[in-house]
N, CA, C and O atoms as a DFTB+ gen file, in Angstrom:
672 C
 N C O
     1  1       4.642      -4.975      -6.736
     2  2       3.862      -4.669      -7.925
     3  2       4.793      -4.735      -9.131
     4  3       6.013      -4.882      -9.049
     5  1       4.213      -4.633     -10.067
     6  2       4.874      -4.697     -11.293
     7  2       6.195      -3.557     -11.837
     8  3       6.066      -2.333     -11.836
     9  1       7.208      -4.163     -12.197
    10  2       8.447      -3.253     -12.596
    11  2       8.180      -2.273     -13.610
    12  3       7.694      -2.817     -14.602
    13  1       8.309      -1.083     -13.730
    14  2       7.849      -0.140     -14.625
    15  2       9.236       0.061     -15.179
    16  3       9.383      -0.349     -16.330
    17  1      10.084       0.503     -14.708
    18  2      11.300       1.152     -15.002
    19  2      12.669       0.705     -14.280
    20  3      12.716       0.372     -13.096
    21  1      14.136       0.753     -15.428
    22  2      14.791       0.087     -14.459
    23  2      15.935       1.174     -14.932
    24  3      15.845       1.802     -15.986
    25  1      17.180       1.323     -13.868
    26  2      18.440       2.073     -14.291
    27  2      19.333       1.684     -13.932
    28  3      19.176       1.579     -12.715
    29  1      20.389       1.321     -14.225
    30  2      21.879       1.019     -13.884
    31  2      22.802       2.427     -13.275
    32  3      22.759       3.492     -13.892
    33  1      23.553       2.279     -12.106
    34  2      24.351       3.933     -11.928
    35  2      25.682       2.997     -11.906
    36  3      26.181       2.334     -10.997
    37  1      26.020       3.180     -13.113
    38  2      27.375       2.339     -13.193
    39  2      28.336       2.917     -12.206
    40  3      29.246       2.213     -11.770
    41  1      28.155       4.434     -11.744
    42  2      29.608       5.228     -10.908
    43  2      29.019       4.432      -9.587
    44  3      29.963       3.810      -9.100
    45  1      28.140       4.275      -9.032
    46  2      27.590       3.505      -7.734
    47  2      27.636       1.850      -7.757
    48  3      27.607       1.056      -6.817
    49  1      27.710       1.651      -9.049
    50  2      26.971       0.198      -9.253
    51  2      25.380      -0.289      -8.322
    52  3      25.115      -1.272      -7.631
    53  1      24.796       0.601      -8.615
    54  2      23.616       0.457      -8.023
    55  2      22.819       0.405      -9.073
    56  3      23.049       0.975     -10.140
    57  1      21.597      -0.454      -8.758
    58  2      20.195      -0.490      -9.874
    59  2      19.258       0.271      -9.281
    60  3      19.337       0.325      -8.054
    61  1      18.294       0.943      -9.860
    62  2      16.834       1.333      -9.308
    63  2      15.772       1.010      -9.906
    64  3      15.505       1.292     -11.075
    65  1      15.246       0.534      -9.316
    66  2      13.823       0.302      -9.959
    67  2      12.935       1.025      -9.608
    68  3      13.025       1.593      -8.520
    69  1      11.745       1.222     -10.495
    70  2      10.230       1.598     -10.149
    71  2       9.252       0.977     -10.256
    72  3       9.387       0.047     -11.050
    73  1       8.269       1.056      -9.803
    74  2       7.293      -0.127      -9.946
    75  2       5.773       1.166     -10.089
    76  3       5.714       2.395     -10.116
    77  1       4.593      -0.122     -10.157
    78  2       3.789       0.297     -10.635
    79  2       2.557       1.178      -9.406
    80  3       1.803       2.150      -9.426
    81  1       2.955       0.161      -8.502
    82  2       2.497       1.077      -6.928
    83  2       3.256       2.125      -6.569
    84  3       3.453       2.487      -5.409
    85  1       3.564       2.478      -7.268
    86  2       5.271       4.062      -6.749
    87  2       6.381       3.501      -5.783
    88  3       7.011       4.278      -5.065
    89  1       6.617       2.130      -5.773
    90  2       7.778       1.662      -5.016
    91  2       8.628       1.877      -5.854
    92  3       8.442       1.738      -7.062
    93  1      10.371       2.492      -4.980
    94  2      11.484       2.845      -5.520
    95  2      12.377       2.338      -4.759
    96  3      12.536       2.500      -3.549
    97  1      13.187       1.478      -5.777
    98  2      14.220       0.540      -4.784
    99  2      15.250       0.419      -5.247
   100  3      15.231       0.017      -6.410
   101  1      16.386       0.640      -4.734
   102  2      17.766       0.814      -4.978
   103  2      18.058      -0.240      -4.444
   104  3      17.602      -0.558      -3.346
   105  1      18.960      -1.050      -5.198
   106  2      20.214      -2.637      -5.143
   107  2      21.453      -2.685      -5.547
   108  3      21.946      -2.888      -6.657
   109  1      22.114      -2.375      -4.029
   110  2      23.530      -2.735      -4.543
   111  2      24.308      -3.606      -5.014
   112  3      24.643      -4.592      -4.358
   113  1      24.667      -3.398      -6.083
   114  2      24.797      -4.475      -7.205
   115  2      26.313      -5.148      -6.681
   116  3      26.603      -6.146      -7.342
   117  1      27.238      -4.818      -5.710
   118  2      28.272      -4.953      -5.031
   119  2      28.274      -6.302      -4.582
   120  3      28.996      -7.270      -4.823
   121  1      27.023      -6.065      -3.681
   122  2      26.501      -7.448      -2.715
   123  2      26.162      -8.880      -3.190
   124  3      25.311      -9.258      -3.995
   125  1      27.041      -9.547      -2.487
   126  2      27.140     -10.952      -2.870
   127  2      25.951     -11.763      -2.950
   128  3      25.550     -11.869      -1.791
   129  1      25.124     -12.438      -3.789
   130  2      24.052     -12.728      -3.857
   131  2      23.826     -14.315      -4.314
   132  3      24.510     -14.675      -5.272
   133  1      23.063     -15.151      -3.805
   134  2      23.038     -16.921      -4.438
   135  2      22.388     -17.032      -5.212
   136  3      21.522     -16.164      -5.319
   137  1      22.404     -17.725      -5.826
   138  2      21.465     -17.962      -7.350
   139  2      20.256     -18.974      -6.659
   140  3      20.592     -19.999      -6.067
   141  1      18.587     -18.513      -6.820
   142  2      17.936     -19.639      -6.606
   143  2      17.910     -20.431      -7.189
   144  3      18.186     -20.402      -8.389
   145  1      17.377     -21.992      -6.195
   146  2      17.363     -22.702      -6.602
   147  2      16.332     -23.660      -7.806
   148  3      15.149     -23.882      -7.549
   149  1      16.869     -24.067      -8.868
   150  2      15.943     -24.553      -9.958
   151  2      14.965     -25.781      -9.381
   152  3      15.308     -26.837      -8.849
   153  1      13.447     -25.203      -9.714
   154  2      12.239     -25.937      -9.221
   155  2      12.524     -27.250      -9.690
   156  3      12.541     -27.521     -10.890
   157  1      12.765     -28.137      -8.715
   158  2      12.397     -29.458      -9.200
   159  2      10.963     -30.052      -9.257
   160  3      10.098     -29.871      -8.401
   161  1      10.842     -30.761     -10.350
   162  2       9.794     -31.851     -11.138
   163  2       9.789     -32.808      -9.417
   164  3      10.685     -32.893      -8.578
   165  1       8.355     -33.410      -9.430
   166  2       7.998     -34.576      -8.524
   167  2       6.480     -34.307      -8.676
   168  3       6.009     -33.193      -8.447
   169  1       5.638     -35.494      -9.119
   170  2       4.547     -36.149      -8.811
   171  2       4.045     -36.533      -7.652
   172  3       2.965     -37.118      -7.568
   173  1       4.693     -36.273      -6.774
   174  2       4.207     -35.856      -5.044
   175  2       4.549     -35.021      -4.442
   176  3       5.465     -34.371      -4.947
   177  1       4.174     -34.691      -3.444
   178  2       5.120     -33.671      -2.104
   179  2       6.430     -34.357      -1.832
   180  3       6.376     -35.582      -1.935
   181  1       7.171     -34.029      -1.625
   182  2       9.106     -34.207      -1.644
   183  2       9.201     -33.842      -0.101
   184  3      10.276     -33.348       0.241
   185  1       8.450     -33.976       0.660
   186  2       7.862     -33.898       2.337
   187  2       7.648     -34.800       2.410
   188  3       8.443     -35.739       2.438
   189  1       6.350     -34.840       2.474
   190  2       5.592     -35.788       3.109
   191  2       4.448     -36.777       1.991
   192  3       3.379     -37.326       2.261
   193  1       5.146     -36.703       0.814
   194  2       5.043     -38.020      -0.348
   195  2       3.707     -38.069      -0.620
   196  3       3.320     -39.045      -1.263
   197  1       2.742     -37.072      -0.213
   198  2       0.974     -36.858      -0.730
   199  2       1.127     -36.359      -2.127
   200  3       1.919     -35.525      -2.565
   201  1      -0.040     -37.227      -2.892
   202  2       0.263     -36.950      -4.409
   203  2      -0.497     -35.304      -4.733
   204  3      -1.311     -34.678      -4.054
   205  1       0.176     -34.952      -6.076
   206  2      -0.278     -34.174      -6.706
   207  2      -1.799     -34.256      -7.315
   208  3      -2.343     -35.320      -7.613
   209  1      -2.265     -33.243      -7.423
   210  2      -3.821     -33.493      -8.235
   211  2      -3.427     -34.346      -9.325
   212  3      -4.096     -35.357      -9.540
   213  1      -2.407     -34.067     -10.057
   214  2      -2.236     -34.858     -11.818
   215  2      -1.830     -36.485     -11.710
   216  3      -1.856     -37.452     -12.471
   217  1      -1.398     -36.194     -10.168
   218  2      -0.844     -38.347      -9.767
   219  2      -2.233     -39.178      -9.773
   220  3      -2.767     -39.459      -8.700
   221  1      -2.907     -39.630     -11.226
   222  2      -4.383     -40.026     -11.053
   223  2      -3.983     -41.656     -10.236
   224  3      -4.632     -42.125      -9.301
   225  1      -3.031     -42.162     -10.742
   226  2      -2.731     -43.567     -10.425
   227  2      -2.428     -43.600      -8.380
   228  3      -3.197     -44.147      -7.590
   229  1      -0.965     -42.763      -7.953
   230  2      -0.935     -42.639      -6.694
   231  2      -2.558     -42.111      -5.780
   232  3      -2.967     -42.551      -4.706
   233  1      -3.141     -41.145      -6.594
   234  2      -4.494     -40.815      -5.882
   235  2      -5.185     -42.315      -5.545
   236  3      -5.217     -42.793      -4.411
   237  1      -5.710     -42.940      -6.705
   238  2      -6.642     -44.040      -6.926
   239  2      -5.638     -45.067      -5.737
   240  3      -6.034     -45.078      -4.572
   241  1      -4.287     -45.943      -6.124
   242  2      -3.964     -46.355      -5.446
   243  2      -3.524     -46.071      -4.133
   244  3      -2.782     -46.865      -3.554
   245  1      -3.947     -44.901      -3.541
   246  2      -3.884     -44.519      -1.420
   247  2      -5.336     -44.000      -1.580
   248  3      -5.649     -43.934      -0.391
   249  1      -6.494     -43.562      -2.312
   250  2      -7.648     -43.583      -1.879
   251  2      -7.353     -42.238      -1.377
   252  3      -7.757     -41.956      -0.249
   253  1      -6.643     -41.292      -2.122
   254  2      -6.900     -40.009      -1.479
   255  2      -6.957     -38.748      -2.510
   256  3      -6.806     -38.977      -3.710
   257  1      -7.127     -37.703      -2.149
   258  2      -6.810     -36.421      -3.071
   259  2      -5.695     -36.039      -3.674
   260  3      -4.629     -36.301      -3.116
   261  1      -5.697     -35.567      -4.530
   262  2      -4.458     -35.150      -5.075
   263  2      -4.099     -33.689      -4.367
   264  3      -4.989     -33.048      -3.807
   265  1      -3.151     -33.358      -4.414
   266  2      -2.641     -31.899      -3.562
   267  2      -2.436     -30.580      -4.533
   268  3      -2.118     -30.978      -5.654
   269  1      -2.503     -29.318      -4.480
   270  2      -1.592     -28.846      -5.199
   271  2      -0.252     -28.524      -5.211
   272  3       0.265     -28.284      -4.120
   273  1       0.297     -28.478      -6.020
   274  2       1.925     -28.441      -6.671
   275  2       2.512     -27.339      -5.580
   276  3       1.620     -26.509      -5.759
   277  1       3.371     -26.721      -4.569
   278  2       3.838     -25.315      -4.948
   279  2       5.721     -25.808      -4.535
   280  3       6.215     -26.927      -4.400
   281  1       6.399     -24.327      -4.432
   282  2       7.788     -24.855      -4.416
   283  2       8.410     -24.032      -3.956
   284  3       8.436     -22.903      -4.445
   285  1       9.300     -24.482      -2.544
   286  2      10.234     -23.890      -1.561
   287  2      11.266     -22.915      -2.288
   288  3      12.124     -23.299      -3.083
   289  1      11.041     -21.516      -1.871
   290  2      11.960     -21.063      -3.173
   291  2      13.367     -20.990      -2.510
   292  3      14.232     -20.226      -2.938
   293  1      13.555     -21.803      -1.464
   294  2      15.139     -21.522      -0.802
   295  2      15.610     -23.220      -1.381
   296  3      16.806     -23.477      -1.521
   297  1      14.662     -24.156      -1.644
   298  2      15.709     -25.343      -1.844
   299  2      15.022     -26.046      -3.220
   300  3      15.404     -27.070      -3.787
   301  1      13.878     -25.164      -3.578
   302  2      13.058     -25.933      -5.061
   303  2      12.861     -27.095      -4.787
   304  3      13.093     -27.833      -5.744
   305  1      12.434     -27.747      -3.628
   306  2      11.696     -28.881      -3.833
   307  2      10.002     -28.330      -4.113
   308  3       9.489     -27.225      -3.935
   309  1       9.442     -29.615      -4.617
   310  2       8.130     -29.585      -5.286
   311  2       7.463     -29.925      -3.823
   312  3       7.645     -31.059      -3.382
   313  1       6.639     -28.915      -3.000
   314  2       5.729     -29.605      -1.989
   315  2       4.509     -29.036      -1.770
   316  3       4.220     -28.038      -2.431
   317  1       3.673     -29.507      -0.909
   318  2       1.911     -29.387      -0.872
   319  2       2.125     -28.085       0.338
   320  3       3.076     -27.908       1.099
   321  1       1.326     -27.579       0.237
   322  2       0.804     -26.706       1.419
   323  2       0.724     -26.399       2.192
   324  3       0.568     -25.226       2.530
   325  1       0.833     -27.793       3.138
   326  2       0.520     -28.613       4.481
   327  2       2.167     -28.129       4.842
   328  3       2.536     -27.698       5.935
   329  1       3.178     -28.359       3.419
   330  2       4.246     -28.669       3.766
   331  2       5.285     -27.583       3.543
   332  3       6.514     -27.637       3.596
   333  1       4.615     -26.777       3.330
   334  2       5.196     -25.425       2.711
   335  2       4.170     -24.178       3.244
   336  3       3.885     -23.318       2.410
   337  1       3.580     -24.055       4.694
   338  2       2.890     -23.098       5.365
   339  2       3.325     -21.589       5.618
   340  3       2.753     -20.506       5.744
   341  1       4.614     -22.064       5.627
   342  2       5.514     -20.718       5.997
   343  2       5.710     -20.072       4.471
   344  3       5.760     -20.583       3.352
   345  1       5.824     -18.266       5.121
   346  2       6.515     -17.633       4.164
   347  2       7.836     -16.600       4.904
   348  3       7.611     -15.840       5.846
   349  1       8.848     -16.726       4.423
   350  2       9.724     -15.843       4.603
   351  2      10.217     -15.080       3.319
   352  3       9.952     -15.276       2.133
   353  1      11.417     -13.686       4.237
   354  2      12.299     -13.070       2.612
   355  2      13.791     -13.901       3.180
   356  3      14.222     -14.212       4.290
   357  1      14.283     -14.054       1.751
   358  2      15.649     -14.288       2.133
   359  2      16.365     -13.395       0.825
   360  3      16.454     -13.508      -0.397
   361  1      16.820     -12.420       1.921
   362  2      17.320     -11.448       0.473
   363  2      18.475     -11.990      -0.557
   364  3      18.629     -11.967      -1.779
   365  1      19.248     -12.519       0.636
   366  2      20.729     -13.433      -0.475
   367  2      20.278     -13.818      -1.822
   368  3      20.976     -13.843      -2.835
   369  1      19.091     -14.100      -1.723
   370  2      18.653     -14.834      -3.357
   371  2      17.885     -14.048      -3.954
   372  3      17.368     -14.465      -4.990
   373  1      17.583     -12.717      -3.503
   374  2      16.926     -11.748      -4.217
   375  2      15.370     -11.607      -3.523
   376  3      14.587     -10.698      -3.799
   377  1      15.137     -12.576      -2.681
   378  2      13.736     -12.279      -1.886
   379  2      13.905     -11.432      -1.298
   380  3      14.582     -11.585      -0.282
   381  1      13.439     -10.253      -1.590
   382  2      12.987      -9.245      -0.584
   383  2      11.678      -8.966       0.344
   384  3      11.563      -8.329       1.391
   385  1      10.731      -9.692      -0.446
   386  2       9.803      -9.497      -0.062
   387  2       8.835     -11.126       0.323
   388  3       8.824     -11.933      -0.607
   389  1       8.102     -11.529       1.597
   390  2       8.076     -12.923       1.685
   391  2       7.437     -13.601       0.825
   392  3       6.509     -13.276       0.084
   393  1       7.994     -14.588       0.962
   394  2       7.978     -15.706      -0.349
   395  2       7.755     -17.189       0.318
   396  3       8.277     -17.444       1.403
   397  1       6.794     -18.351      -0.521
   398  2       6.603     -19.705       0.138
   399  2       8.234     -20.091       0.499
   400  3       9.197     -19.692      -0.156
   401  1       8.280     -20.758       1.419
   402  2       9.650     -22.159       1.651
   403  2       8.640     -22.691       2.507
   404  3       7.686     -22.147       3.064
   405  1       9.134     -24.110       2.493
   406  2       9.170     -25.259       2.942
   407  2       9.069     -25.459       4.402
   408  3      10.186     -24.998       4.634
   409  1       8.631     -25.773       5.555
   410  2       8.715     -25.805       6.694
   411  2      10.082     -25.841       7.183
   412  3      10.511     -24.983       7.953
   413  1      10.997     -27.122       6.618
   414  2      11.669     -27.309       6.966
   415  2      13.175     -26.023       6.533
   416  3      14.079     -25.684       7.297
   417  1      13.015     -25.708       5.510
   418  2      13.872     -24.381       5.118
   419  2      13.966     -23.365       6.500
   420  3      14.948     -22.965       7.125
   421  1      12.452     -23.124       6.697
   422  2      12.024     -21.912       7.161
   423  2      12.770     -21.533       8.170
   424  3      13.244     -20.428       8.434
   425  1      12.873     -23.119       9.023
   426  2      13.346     -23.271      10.509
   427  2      14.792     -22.939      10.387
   428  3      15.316     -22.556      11.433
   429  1      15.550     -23.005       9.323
   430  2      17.168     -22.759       9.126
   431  2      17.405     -21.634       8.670
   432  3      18.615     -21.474       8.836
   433  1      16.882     -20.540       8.078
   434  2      16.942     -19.312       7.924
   435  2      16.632     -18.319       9.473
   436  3      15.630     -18.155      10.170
   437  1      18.040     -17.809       9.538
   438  2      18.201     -16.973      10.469
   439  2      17.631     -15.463      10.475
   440  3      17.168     -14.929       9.468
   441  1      17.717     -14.890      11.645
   442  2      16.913     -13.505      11.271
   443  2      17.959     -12.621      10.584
   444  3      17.572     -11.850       9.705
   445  1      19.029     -12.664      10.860
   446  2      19.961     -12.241      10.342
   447  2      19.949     -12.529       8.935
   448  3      20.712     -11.765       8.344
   449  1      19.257     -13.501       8.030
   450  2      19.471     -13.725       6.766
   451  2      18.345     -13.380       6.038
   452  3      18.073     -13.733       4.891
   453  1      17.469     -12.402       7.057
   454  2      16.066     -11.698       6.702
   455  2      16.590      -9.867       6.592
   456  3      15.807      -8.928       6.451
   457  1      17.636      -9.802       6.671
   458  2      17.839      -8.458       6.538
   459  2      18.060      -7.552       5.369
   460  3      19.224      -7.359       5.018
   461  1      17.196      -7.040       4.800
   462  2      17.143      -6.605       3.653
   463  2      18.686      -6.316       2.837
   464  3      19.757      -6.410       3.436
   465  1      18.604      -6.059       1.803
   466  2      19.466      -5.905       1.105
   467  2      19.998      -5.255      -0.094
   468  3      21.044      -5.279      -0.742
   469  1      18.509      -4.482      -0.142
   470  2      17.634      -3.428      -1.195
   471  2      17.436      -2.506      -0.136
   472  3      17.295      -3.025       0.971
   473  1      17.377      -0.930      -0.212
   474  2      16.567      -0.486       0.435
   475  2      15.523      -0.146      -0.942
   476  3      15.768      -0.147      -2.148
   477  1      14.068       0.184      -0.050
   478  2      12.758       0.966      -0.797
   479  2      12.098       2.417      -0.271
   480  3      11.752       2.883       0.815
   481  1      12.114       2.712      -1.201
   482  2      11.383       4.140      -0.808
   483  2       9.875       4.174      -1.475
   484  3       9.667       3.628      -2.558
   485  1       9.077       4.704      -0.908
   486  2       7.826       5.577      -1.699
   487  2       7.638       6.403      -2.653
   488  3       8.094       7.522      -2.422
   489  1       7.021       6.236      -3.867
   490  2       7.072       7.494      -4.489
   491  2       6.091       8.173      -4.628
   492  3       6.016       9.192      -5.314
   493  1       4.648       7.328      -3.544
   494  2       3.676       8.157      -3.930
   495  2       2.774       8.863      -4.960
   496  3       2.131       9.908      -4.868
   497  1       2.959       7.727      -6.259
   498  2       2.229       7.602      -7.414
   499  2       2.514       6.910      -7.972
   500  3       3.688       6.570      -7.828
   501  1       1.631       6.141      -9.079
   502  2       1.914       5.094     -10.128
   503  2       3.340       5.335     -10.764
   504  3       3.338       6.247     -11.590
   505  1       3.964       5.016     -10.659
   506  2       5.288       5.129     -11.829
   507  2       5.102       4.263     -12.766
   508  3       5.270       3.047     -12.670
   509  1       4.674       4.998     -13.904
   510  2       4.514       4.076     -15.250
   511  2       5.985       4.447     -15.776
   512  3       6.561       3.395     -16.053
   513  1       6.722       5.462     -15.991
   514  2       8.518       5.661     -16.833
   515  2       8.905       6.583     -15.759
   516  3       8.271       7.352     -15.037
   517  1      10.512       6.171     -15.914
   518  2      11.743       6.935     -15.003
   519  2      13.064       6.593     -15.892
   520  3      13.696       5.610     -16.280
   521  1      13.092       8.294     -15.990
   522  2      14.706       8.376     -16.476
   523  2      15.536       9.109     -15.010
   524  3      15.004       9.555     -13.994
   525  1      16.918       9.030     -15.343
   526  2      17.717       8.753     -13.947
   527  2      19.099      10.138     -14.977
   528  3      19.730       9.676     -15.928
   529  1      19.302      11.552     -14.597
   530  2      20.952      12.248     -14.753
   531  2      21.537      12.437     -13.815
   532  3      21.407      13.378     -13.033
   533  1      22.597      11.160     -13.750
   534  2      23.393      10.849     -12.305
   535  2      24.302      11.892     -12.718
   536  3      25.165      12.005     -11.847
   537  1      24.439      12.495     -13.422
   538  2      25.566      13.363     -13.315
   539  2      25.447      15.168     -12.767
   540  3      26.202      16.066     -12.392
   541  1      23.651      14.886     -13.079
   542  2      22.778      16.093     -11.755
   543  2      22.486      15.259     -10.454
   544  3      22.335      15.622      -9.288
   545  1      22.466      14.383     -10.873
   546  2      21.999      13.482      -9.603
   547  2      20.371      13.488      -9.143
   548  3      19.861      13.191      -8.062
   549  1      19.692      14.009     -10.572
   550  2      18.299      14.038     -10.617
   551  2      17.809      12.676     -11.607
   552  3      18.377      12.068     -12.514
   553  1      16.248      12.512     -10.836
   554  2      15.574      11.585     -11.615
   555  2      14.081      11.873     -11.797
   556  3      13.237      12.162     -10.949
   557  1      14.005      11.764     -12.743
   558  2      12.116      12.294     -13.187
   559  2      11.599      10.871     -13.297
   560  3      12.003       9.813     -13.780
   561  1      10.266      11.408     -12.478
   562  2       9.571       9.799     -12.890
   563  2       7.798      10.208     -13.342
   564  3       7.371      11.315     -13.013
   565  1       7.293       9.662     -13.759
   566  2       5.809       9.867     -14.719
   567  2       4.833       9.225     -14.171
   568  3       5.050       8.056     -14.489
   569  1       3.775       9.258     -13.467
   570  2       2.646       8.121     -13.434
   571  2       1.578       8.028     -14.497
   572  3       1.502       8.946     -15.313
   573  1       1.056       7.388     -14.540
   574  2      -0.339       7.145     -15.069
   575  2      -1.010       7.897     -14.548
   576  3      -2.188       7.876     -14.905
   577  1      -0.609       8.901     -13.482
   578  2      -1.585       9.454     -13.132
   579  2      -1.637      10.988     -13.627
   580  3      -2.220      11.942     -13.112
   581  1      -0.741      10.916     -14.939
   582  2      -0.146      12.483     -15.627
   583  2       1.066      13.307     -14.704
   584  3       1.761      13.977     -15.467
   585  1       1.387      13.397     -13.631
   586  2       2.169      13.857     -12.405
   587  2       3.354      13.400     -13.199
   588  3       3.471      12.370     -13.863
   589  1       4.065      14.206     -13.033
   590  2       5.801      14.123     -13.334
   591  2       6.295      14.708     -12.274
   592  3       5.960      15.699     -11.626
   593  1       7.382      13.729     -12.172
   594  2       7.749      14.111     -10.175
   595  2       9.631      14.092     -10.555
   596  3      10.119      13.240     -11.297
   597  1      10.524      15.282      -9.824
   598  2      11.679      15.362     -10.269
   599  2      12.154      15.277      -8.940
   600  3      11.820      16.052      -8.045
   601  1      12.920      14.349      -8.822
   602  2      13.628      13.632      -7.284
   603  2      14.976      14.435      -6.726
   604  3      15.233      13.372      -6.161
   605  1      15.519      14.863      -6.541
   606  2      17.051      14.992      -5.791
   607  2      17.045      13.522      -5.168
   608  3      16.335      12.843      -4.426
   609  1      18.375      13.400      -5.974
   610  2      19.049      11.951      -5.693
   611  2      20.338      11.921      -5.691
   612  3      20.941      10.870      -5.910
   613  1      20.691      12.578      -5.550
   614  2      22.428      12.729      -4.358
   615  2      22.874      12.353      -3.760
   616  3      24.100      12.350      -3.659
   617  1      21.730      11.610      -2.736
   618  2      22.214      11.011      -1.218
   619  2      22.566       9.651      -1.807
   620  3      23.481       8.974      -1.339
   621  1      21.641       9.166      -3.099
   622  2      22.166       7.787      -3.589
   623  2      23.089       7.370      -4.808
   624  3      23.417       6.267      -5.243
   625  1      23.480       9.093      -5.323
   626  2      24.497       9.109      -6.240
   627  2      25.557       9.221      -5.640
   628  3      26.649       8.771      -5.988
   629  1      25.292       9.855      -4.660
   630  2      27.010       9.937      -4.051
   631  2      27.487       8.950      -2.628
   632  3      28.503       9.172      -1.968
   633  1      26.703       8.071      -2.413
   634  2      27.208       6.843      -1.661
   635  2      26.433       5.878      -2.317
   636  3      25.481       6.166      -3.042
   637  1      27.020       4.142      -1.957
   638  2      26.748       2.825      -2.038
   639  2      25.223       2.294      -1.713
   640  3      24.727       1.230      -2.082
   641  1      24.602       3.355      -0.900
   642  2      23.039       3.041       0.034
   643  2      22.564       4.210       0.271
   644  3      23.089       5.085       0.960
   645  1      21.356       4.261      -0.407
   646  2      20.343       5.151      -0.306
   647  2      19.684       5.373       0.776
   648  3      18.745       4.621       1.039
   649  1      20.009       6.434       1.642
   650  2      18.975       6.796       2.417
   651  2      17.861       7.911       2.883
   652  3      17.654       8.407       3.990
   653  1      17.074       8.161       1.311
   654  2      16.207       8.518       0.909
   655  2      15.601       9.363       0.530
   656  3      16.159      10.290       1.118
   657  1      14.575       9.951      -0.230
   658  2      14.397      10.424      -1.114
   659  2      13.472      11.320      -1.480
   660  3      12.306      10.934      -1.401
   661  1      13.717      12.692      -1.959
   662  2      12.844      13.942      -1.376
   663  2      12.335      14.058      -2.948
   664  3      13.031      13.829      -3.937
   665  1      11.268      14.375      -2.938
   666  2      10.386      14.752      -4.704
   667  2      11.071      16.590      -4.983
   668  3      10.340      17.055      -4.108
   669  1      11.516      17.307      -5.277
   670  2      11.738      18.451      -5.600
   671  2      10.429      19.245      -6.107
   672  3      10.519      20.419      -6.465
């Protein structure tokens, strides 16, 4: 869901986020991470060469449909549906959560390279704002739903990985 709130714990180097479903997720900012890859442009599938809806000329000349556009987010090629069925996470690049790739990606991502890299917690209400005093090691967070909720957060101020998180 949507990011509501974000904090830096520079003494951890950890980020937290909040989101708009009450997800709370801590990222260790330590961890070595790949940059995805930039969507490439193509007027067909970069698979299996079936045109795009907008290819009016390739449509007319094979006598077929045009496809829609989508794109492998582990290698940014431009491919159709057919050709891009699978979804996985690959956290290295910041997928945490599954995402389209490519058939052929899919099959080369190990389970081992599905292992999170964020943990998440619940917060059990909208979090519309969250402020974070790492130096109480408390964090207040607000929903939309009027509820102001004050966390003990210790366990993730005072180590690298959060493992989790009690409302006070």
């Amino acid at each position: 869901e949507r990011v509501q709130a974000l904090r830096y714990l520079q003494f951890t180097r950890q980020l937290l986020s909040c989101s708009a479903d009450g997800g709370i997720a801590v990222w260790n900012m330590d961890t070595q991470r790949e940059e995805a890859p930039q969507w490439l442009d193509s007027d067909s599938c970069q698979k299996c060469e079936q045109p795009f809806f907008w290819n009016i000329k390739q449509m007319w000349d094979t006598k077929t449909l045009g496809l829609r556009q989508h794109h492998c987010r582990k290698c940014g090629k431009a491919v159709c549906g057919k050709c891009s069925s699978k979804r996985s996470t690959f956290p290295i690049m910041g997928f945490e959560f599954p995402v389209r790739v490519c058939d052929a990606c899919f099959d080369t991502i190990k389970e081992e390279d599905r292992t999170p890299l964020a943990t998440f917690h619940e917060g059990k209400h909208n979090i519309a704002h969250m402020d974070m005093d790492p130096s109480r090691g408390l964090m207040v967070t607000c929903g939309s739903d009027r509820i102001v909720k004050i966390w003990d957060m210790t366990q993730v101020v005072g180590s690298s990985l959060a493992t989790g998180f009690s409302p006070r």
